[in-house]
ZAGURO-926941 format. One record per residue (C-alpha): z, y, x; residue in three letters. Coordinates in steps of 0.2 Angstrom, whole numbers. Example, Ala and Ser with C-alpha at 12.3 -4.5 7.8 and 13.67 -1.06 7.14 Angstrom:
- 39|-22|62|ALA
- 36|-5|68|SER
end
This chain:
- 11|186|-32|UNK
- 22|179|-45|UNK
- 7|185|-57|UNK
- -3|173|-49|UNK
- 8|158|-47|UNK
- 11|157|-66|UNK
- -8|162|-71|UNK
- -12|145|-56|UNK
- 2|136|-64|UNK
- -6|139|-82|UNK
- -22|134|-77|UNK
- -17|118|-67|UNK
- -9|112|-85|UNK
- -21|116|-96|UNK
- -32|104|-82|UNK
- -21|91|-83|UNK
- -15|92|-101|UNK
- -32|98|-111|UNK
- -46|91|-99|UNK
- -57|87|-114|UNK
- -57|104|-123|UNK
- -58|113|-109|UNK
- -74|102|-102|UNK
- -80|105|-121|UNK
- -77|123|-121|UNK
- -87|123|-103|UNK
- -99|113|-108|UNK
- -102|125|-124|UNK
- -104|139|-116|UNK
- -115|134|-100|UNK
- -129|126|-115|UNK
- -128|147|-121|UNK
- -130|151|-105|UNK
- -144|141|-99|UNK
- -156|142|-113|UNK
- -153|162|-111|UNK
- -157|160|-93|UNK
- -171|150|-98|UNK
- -182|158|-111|UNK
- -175|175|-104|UNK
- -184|172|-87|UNK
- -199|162|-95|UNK
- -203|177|-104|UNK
- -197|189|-92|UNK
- -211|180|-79|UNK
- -225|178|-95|UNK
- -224|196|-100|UNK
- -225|202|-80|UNK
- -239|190|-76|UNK
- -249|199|-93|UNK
- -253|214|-85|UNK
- -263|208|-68|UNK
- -269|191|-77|UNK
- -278|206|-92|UNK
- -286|218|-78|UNK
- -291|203|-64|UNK
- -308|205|-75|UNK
- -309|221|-77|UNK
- -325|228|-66|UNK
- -324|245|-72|UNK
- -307|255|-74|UNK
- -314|273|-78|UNK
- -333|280|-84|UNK
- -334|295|-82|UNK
- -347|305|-91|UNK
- -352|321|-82|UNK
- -358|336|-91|UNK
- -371|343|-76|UNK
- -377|337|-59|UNK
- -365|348|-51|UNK
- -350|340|-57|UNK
- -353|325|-46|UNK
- -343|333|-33|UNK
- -330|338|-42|UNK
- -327|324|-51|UNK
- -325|314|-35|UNK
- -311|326|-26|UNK
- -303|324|-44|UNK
- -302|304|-44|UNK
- -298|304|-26|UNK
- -284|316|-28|UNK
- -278|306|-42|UNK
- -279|290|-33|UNK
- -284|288|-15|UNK
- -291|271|-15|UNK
- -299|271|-28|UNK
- -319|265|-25|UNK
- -332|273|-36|UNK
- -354|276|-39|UNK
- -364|286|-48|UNK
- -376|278|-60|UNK
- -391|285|-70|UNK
- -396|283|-87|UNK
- -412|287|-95|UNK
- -420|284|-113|UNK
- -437|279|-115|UNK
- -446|275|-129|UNK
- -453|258|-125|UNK
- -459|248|-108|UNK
- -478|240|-107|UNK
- -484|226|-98|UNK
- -500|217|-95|UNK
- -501|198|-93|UNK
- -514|185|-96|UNK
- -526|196|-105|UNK
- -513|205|-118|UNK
- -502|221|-117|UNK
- -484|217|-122|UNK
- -474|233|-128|UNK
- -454|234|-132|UNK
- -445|246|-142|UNK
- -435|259|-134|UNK
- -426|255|-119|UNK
- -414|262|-105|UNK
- -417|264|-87|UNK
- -401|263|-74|UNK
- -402|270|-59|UNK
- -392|259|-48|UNK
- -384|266|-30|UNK
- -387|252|-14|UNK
- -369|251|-14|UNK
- -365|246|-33|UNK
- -367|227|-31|UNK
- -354|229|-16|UNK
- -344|238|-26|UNK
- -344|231|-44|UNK
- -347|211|-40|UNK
- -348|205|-57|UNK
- -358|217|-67|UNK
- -374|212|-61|UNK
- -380|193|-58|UNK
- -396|189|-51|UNK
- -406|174|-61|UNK
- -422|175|-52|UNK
- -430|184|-35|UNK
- -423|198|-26|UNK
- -404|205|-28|UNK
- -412|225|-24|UNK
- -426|235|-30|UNK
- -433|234|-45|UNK
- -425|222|-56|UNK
- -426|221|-76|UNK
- -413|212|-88|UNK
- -418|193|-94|UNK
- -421|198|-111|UNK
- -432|212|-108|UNK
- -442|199|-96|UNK
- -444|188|-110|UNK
- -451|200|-122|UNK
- -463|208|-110|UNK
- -466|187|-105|UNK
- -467|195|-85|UNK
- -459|188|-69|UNK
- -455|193|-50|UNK
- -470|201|-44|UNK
- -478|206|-63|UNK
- -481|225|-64|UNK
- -471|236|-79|UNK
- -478|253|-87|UNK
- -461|264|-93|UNK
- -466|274|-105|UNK
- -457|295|-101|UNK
- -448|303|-115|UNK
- -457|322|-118|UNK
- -475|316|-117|UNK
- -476|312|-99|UNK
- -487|302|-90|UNK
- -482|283|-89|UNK
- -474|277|-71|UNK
- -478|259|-67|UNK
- -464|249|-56|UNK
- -465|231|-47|UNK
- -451|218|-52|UNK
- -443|213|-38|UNK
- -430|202|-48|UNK
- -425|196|-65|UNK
- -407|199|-68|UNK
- -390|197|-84|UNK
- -377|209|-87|UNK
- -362|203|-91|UNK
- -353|216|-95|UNK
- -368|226|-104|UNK
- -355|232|-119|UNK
- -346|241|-108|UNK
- -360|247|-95|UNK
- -368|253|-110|UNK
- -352|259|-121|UNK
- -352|277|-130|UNK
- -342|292|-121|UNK
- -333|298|-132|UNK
- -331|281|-142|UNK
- -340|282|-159|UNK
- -332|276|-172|UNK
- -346|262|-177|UNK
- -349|254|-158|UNK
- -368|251|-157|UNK
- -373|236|-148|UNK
- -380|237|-129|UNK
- -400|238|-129|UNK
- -409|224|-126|UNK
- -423|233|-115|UNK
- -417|236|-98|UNK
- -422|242|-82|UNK
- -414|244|-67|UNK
- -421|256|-51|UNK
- -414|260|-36|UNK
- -409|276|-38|UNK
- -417|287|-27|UNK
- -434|280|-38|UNK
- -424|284|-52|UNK
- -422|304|-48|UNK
- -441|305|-43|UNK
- -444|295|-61|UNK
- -434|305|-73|UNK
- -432|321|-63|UNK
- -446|328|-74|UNK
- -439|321|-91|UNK
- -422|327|-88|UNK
- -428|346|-88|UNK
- -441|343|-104|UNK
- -427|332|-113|UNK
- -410|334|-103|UNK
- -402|324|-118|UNK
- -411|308|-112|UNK
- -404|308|-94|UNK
- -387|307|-90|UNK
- -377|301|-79|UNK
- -360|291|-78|UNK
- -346|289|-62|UNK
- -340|271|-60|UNK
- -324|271|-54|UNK
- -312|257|-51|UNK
- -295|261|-45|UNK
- -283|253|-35|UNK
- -271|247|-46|UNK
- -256|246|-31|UNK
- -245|258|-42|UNK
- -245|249|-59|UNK
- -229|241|-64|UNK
- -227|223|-69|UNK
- -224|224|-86|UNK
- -238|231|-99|UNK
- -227|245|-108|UNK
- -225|254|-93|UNK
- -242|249|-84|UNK
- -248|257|-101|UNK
- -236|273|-98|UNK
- -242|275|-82|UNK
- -260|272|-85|UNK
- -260|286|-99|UNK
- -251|297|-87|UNK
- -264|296|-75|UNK
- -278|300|-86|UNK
- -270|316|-93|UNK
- -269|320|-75|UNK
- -287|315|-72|UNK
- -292|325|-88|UNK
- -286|340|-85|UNK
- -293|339|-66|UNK
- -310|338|-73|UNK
- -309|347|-88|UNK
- -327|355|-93|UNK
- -336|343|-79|UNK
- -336|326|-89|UNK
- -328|316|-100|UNK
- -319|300|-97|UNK
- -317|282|-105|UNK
- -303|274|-98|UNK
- -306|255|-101|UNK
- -289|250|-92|UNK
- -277|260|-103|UNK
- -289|250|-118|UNK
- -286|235|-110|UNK
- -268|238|-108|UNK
- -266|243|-124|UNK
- -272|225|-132|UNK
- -260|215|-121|UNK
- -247|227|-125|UNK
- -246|219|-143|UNK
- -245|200|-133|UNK
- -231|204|-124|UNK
- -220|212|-139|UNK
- -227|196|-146|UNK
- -219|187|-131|UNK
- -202|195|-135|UNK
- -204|190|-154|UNK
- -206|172|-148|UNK
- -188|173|-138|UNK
- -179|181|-155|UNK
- -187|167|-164|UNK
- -184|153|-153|UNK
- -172|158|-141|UNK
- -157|168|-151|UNK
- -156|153|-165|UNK
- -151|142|-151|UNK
- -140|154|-143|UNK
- -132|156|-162|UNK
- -128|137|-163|UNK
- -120|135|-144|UNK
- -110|151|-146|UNK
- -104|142|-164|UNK
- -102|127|-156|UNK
- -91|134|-141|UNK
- -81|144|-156|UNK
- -78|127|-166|UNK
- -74|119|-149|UNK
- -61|132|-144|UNK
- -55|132|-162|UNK
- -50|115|-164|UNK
- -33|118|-154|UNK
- -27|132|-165|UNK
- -11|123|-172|UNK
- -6|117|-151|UNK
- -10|136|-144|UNK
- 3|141|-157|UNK
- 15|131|-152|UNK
- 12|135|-134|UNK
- 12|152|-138|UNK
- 32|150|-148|UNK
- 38|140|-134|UNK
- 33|151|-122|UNK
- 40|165|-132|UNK
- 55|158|-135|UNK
- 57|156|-115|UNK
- 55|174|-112|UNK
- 37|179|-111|UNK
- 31|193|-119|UNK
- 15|197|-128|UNK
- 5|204|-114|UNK
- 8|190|-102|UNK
- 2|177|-115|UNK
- -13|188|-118|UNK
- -15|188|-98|UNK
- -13|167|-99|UNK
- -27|169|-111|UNK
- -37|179|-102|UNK
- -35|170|-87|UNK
- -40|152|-96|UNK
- -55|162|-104|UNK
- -60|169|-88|UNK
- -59|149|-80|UNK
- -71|143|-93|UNK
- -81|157|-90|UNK
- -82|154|-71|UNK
- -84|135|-74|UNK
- -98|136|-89|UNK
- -106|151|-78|UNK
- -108|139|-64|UNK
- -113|123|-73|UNK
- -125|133|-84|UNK
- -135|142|-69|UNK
- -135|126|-62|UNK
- -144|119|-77|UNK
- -153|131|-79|UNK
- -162|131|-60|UNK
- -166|112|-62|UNK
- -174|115|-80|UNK
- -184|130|-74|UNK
- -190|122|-57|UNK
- -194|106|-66|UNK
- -205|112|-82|UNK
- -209|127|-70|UNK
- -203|140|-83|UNK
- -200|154|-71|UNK
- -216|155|-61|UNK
- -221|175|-57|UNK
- -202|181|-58|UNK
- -195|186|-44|UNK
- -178|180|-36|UNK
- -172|196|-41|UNK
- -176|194|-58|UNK
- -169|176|-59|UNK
- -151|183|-49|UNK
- -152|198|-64|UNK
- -154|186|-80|UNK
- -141|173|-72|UNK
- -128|189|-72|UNK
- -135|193|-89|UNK
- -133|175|-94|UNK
- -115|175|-85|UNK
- -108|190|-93|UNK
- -114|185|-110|UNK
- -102|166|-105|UNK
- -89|179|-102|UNK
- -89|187|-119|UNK
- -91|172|-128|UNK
- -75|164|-118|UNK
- -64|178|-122|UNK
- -71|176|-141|UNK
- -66|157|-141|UNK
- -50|160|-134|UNK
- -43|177|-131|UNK
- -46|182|-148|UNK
- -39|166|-157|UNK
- -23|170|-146|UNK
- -23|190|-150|UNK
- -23|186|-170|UNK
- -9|172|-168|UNK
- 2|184|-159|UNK
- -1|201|-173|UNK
- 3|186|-185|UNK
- 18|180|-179|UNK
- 29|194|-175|UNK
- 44|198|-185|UNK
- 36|215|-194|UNK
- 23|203|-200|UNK
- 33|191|-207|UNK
- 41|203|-218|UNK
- 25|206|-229|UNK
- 19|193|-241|UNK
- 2|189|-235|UNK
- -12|183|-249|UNK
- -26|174|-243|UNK
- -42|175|-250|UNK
- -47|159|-257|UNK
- -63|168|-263|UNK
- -74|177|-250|UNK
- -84|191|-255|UNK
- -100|182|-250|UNK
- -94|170|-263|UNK
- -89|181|-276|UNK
- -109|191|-274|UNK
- -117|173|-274|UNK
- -124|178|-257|UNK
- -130|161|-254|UNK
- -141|160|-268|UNK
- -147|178|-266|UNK
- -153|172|-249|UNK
- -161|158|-253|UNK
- -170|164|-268|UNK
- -178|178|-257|UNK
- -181|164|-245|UNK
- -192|156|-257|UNK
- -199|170|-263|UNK
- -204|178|-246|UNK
- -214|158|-243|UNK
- -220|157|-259|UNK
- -229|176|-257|UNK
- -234|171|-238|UNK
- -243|156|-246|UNK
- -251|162|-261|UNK
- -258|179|-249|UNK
- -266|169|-235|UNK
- -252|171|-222|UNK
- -255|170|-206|UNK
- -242|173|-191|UNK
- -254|179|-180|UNK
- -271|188|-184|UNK
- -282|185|-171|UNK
- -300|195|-177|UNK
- -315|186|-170|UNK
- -319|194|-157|UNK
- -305|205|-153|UNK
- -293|203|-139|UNK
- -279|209|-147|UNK
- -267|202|-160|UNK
- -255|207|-172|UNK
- -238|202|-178|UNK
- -236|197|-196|UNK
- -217|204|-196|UNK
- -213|200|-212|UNK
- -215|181|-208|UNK
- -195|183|-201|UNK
- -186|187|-218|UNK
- -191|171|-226|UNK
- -184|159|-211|UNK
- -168|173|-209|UNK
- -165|169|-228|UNK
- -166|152|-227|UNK
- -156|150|-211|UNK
- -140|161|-219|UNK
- -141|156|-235|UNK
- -143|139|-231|UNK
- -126|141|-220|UNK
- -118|147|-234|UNK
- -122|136|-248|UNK
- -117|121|-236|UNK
- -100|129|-235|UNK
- -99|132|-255|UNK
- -103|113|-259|UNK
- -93|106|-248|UNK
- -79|117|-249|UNK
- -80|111|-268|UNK
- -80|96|-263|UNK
- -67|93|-251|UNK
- -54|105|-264|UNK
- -58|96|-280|UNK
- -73|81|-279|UNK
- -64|72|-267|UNK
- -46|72|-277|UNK
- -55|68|-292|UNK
- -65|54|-285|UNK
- -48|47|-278|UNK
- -41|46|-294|UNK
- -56|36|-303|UNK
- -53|27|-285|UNK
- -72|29|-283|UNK
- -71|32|-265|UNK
- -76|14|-255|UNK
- -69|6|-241|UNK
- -51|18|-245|UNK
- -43|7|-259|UNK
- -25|12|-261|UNK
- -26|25|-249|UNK
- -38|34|-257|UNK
- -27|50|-263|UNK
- -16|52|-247|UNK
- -34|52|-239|UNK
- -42|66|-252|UNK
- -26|74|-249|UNK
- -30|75|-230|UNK
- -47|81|-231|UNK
- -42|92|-244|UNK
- -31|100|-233|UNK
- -45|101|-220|UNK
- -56|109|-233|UNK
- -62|125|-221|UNK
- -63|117|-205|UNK
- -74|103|-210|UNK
- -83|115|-222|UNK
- -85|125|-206|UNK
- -92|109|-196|UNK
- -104|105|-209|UNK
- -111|122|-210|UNK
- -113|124|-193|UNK
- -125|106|-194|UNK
- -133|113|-209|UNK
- -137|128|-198|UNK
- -143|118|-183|UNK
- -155|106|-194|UNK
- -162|124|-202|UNK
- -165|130|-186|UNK
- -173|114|-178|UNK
- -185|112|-194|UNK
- -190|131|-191|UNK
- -194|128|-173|UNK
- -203|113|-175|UNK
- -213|118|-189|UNK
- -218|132|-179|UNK
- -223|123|-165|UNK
- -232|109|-177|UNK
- -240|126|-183|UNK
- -244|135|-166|UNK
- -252|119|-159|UNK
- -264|115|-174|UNK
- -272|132|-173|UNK
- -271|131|-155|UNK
- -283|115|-155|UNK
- -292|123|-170|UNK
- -294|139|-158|UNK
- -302|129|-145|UNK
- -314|116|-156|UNK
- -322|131|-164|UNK
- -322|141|-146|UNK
- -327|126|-135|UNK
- -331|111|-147|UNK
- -320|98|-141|UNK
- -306|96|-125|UNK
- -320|98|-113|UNK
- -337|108|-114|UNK
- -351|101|-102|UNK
- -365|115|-102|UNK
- -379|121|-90|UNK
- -390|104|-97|UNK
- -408|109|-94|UNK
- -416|94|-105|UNK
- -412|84|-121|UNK
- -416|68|-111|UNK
- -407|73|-99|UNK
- -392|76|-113|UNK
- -395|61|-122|UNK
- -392|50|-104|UNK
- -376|63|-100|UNK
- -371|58|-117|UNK
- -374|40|-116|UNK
- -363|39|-99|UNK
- -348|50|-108|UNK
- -347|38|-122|UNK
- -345|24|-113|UNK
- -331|33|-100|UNK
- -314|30|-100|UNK
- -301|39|-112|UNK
- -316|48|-119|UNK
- -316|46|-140|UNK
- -332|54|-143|UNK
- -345|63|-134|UNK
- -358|72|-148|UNK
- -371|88|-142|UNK
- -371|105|-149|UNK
- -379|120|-145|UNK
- -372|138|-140|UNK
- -381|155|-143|UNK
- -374|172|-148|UNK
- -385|184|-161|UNK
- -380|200|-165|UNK
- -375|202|-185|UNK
- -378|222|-187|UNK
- -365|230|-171|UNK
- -355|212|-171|UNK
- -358|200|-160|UNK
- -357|183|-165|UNK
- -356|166|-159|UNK
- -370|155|-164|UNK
- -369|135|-165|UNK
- -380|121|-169|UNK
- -371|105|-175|UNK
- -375|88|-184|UNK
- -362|89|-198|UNK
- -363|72|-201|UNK
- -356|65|-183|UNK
- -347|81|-176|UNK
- -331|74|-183|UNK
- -330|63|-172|UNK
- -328|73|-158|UNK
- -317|86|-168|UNK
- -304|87|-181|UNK
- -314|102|-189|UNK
- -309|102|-207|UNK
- -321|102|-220|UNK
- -317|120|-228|UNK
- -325|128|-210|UNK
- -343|120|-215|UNK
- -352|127|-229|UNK
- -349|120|-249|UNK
- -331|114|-238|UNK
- -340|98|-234|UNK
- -348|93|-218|UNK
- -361|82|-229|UNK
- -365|98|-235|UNK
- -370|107|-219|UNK
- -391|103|-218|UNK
- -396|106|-233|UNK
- -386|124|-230|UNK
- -396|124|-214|UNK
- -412|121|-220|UNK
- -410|133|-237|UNK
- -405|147|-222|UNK
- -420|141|-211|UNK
end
């Protein structure tokens, strides 16, 4: 009891007699502890939300290539064994060397194609691998572009043309259909190293036509009929997070492999997927080291310099209550307690802070209650340390200090630090300038995003230079100025070059002089602040220009308007959107995509000479790095 009246007591006056560096020291530590809270949660609810916003597309989880008929079966108890919701269909495929059809008077012909033998249930099942454009959503139905290079319709007649010298088979469109997801319908299992781009050709049949069809070719030429499992799981038991979705995902498929060893051989498209967005969220967590611990740094250095400011009154404290009979554990108890009270209060006023900043910009959206309980106690015990740091350390040092067995050695101070001595501020900075000066001259970019590729990678060497440039720049304010407070000030207040002083000029120099590290200390800590600021805003100059850049060249402008059948009705759409508020410029382009050997790429048609004002494209995307250039390459290419 009596430990807890004079701990009470101790903190009552520190209330009443230091208020402001107490508020201070609060305040200090509940910044650190709301941008912790903040960014952790952000990113803690980004990198949960990767892993079902990256599969929500995903039709088909597994293919399954079986290696005979018979396998069918088997393959099926396997997938249910390993998960027993999952839905799955078998589909056909067989190779032909071409399809024939006759229309107004001429035979059209195509190369080789494939032929899918489709279940009745497969459109139930996998929604979004098949879209119908035109007639019937069963039956027979064949891709667009095969329709438009035979130049049939709904009701024409097709001939396919049997592998192994067998008598043609001629079929009845019911409908005319797109795959959307044809690279992955039509993907190599196992992978080949060069991916081959899906067939143009295709036809699909239900697939009971499709075993009377091919039965024949498949015992002349087996190697042209196969047939693939469809399965898509259930997804219930994958964590949140991509690492461990990943984990999990390969677990499962060692499972299902050795299940089905011999019967088939398996394409797991979600572990691929998974994989990609892996690389996004360690990406996520490199943003909060970037952006998030430089911030910590400065509120942590600014709690420190807070707390430090009342040095010279805590020793005082600490002799008078010496000299009343207290002994070095209690004062270290009284400092713990004061340090524990700021912790409490800055805890408090920084979870506080933190809530309103998260529900007002929305930063925790997809983390749980639980997950924001957890990083408010990660945030709180983080306050914690850094209050024993301000204060209970400061008061542990003073004590070892000023004990009589200490007073008996003659201590030395360094006036020279090692890191001054090894010109560790120059080093820094000249490896900073080194580290920009390669990034610039090499093409540096922070994030490689290949054309059409969902995944991107980390150009971790883009850290050192700004790591460089924040120490050394630290450290070289701390040199200059702690040159200049011990000697340019003194010398400036002899020439009596110092203004607004006059004859007060040396008792001043001699003050500031005397002041030399803290205020050294105080300008280092703004140097650090502006460096970190200047990083993180030229970061974010940098992440939004590429960002807009990103969606000109993906969508053209802010807002895409396609699906226009006509060019008069284009020319009135844009005639309307140019004169509609808040709208700049409203210019046409066309959209296509072409394959460029296996690599499919997006196609536009632009008018160089107005598309700038709709865009900020800069002229080194067009070719000559003009825009006036652009037709004349047109035409040449034409």
């Amino acid at each position: 009891m009596l430990f807890l009246r004079v701990v009470s007591s101790w903190i009552v006056s520190m209330i009443r007699r230091r208020p402001a560096r107490l508020v201070g020291t609060m305040f200090g530590i509940s910044l650190a502890l709301a941008l912790l809270a903040c960014l952790g949660s952000f990113i803690d609810s980004s990198v949960r939300s990767m892993t079902s916003r990256a599969i929500e597309n995903l039709p088909i989880d597994w293919q399954i290539l079986l290696n005979s008929g018979p396998s069918e079966k088997a393959i099926a108890t396997a997938v249910r064994q390993s998960d027993s919701d999952a839905v799955l269909e078998t589909v056909g495929y067989a190779d032909v060397p071409g399809l024939e059809a006759k229309t107004a008077g001429t035979i059209q012909t195509t190369g080789a194609a494939v032929i899918l033998g489709i279940p009745q249930e497969y459109r139930k099942v996998f929604p979004s691998e098949i879209a119908t454009m035109l007639g019937a959503d069963s039956g027979v139905l064949i891709a667009q572009q095969a329709a438009a290079n035979l130049h049939i319709s709904v009701g024409d007649s097709v001939t396919i043309q049997r592998a192994g010298g067998l008598n043609p088979m001629e079929v009845k469109i019911d409908g005319i259909i797109n795959l959307p997801d044809s690279p992955a319908i039509f993907q190599q299992i196992p992978a080949e190293a060069n991916p081959q781009a899906p067939p143009d050709n295709v036809l699909l049949l239900p697939v009971k036509m499709w075993r009377d069809i091919f039965s024949e070719q498949l015992a002349v030429q087996p190697g042209t009929v196969r047939s693939q499992v469809h399965v898509r799981t259930s997804r219930t038991q994958l964590p949140a997070t991509p690492e461990a979705a990943y984990t999990r995902e390969l677990q499962e498929l060692h499972h299902l492999e050795l299940s089905i060893a011999g019967r088939g051989l398996v394409a797991d498209n979600l572990a691929a997927r998974l994989a990609r967005v892996r690389e996004d969220s360690l990406y996520a967590k490199v943003l909060f080291l970037f952006l998030g611990l430089p911030g910590l740094v400065v509120a942590s250095l600014l709690t420190l310099s807070i707390a430090g400011s009342g040095a010279v009154r805590r020793r005082q404290q600490q002799a008078l209550l010496r000299t009343r009979g207290a002994s070095v554990g209690m004062l270290l108890n009284l400092a713990s307690a004061e340090a524990v009270a700021v912790a409490l209060g800055g805890g408090v006023l920084g979870a506080a802070l933190a809530l309103a900043v998260s529900r007002a910009f929305k930063l925790a959206l997809g983390i749980s209650f639980v997950g924001m309980i957890w990083w408010l106690i990660v945030s709180f015990l983080v306050g914690l340390l850094l209050a024993l740091m301000a204060l209970l350390k400061p008061t542990w040092h003073d004590l070892r200090r000023s004990s009589v067995a200490s007073s008996r050695t003659v201590w030395f101070p360094k006036t020279n630090p090692l890191w001054r001595r090894l010109w560790l501020d120059i080093v820094l900075l000249t490896a900073a300038g080194v580290d920009l000066w390669w990034m610039a001259s090499t093409g540096y970019q922070l994030v490689l995003a290949p054309e059409g590729g969902a995944s991107v990678s980390v150009h971790y060497e883009a850290f050192i230079g700004p790591f460089c440039l924040w120490i050394g720049t630290m450290l070289v304010t701390l040199r200059i100025f702690g040159f200049l407070l011990e000697r340019g000030i003194p010398f400036a207040a002899r020439l009596r070059l110092l203004p607004f002083i006059g004859k007060l000029s040396r008792i001043v120099a001699a003050s500031l002089a005397r002041q030399k590290r803290s205020l050294s200390q105080a300008m280092a800590l703004v140097a650090l602040a502006v460096s970190f600021a200047s990083s993180t805003a030229i970061f974010d100059a940098t992440y939004q220009t590429q960002s807009r850049i990103d969606a000109e060249l993906t969508n053209g402008g802010d807002v895409t308007v396609s699906g226009i059948p006509s060019a008069t009705i284009a020319s009135d759409l844009l005639t309307k959107l140019g004169k509609a508020k808040n709208i700049v410029a409203a210019r046409a382009m066309l959209h296509g995509y072409a394959y460029v050997g296996n690599d499919l790429q997006d196609i536009y048609g632009i008018d160089p000479r107005t598309i700038g004002e709709a865009t900020q494209l800069a002229d080194s995307y067009f070719a000559d790095g003009g825009r006036a250039h652009g037709p004349r390459q047109v035409e040449e290419s034409a």
